[in-house]
N, C-alpha and C positions, 0 to 999 in steps of 0.2 A: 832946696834941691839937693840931693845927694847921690852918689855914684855905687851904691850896695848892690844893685844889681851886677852892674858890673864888675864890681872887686869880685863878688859869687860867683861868674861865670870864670874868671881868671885864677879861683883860690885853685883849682884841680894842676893846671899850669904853671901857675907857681909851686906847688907841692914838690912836682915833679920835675925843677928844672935842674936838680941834681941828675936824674936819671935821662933825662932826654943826650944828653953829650953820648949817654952808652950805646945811641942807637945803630951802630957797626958803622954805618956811611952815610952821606950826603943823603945819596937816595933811600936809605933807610931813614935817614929823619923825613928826608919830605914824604911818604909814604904816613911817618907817624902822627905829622901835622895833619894829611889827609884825614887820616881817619879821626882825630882829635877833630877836624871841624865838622865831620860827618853826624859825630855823637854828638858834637851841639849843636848842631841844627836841629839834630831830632829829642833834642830834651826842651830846644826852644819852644816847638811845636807839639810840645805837655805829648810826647811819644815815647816810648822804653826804647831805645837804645839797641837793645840786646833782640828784643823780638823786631824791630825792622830790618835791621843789618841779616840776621835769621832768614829772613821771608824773601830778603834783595838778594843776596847773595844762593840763596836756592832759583830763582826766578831767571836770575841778568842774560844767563848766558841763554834761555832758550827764547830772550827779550826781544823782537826785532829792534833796532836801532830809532824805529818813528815812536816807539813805543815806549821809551826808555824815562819820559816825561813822571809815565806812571810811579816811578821808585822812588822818586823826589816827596821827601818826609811829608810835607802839606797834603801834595797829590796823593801818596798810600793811606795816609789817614781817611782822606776824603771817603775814598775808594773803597775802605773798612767800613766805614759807617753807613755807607749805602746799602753793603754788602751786607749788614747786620739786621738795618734796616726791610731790609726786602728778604730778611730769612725768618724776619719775626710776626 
């Protein structure tokens, strides 16, 4: 048994933990953790980073709040492939 996955999810974290002290304040580091585990959950979920955060951040605000389910990295994947699915 070995722990490669995990060191690989960690190496980006460790890279950068000279640069995280720079993050101006508290709430700017917790804001950068936020988003630091947003981008791995959606790399978890074999998703690009860059076009979900894209698509949520266009969407959230005219999102109702029961609805918000949908932007969760699993959920928007799902919701692609259906949508891919039923345009082909």
């Amino acid at each position: 048994m070995t722990n490669n996955a995990a060191e690989r999810a960690l190496r980006g974290v460790a890279c950068g933990r000279k640069n995280w002290s720079f993050a101006g304040s508290e709430r700017g580091a917790d804001r950068a953790a936020i988003m630091l585990t947003l981008i791995t959950t959606a790399r978890l979920n074999d998703i690009d980073p860059k076009a979900w955060l894209a698509d949520v951040l266009t969407r959230i605000a005219d999102l109702p709040v029961s609805r918000l389910r949908e932007l969760l990295p699993w959920e928007w994947k799902r919701i692609k492939a259906v949508a891919i699915s039923v345009a082909a």
